[in-house]
N, C-alpha and C positions, 0 to 999 in steps of 0.2 A: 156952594159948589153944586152945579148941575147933576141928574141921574146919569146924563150920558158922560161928561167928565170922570164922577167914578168909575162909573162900568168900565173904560179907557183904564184908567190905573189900577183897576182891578185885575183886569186883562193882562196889562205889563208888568205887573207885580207876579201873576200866575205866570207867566213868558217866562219873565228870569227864573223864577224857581223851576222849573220846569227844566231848562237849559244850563243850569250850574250843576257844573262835576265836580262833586264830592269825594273829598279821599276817603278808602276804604281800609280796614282792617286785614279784610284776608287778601290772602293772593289772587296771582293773576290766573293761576291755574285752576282753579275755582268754577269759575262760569265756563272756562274749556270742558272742563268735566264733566260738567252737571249739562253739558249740550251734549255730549257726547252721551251719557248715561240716558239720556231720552230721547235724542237722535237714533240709536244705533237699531233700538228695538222697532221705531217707527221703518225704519229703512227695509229690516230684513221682513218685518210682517208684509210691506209695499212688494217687494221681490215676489214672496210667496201670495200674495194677493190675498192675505188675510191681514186687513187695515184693524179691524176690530180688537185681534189678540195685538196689537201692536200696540194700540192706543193703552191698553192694560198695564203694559210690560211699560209704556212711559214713565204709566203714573206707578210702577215701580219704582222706576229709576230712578225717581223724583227725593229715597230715602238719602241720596247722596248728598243733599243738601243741608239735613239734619246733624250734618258728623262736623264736634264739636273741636275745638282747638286746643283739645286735654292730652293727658298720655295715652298711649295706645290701648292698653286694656278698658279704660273708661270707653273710649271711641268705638268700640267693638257691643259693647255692652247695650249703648244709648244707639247703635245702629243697628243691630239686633231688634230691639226692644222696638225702634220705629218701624220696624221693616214688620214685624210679627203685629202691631198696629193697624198700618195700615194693611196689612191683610185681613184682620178682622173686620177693620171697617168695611174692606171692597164684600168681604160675605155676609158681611149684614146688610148692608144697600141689596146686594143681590136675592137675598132671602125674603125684602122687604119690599123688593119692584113685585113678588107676586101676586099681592094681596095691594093694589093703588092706596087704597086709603091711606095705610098706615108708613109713607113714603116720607110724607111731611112731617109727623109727629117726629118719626125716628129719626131723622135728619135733626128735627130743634135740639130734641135730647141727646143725640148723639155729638151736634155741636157744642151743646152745654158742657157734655163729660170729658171730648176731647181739649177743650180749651181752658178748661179745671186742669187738668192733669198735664197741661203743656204749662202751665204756668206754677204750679207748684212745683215743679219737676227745674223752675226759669229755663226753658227752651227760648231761643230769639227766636228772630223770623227766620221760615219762614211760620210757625208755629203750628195751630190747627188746621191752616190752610187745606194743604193735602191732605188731611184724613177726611177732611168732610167732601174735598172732592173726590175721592177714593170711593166713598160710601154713593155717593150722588150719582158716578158714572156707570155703573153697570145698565140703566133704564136709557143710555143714549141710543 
């Protein structure tokens, strides 16, 4: 088989998957949500012509994503606990854009610790994603 024959079935093998819809577990309410949770804040900072507190308030909103399909008081707890999180995170990036150097180290370690503690905790996706973008975005 030729390189360019595979490269071809590599391609339409990456197509299909790429293009197959998968059934999901959660509902359909779900991504209405979690658009509207990061929508709503981008919208009103756009109004008030402050885009930057807006982009913030997203990657708040983003904690909607983390809430679990347990009983209510658990869900309250693990949404708490993300939200009180990612706040940490966004003030340590922030504390850590003043000084350049120390951007990058903090960011490794702070991916290290967030991704320890989302996996022993078994968080799914989206996992440590947003803490570390949380931490990373204040230097935009």
């Amino acid at each position: 088989m030729s390189a360019l024959a595979r490269l071809q079935a590599l391609i339409r093998t990456e197509l299909a998957h790429l293009t197959t819809i998968q059934s999901s577990d959660r509902a359909w309410q779900l991504p209405l949500a979690a658009a509207l949770s990061t929508g709503i804040p981008l919208l009103v900072a756009a109004y008030f012509d402050h885009l930057a507190f807006g982009l913030v308030g997203s990657i708040g909103g983003l904690v909607f994503l983390y809430l679990p399909n347990t009983p209510m008081h658990h869900r309250m707890v693990q949404l708490m606990a993300c939200a009180f999180g990612l706040a940490a995170c966004y003030c340590l990036g922030l504390l850590c854009h003043f000084v350049p150097y120390l951007v990058v180290p903090m960011l490794v370690i702070l991916t290290i610790l967030v991704t320890m503690i989302c996996r022993f905790f078994g968080m799914g996706p989206p996992g440590s994603l947003f803490f570390v973008m949380a931490a990373s975005e204040p230097g935009a």
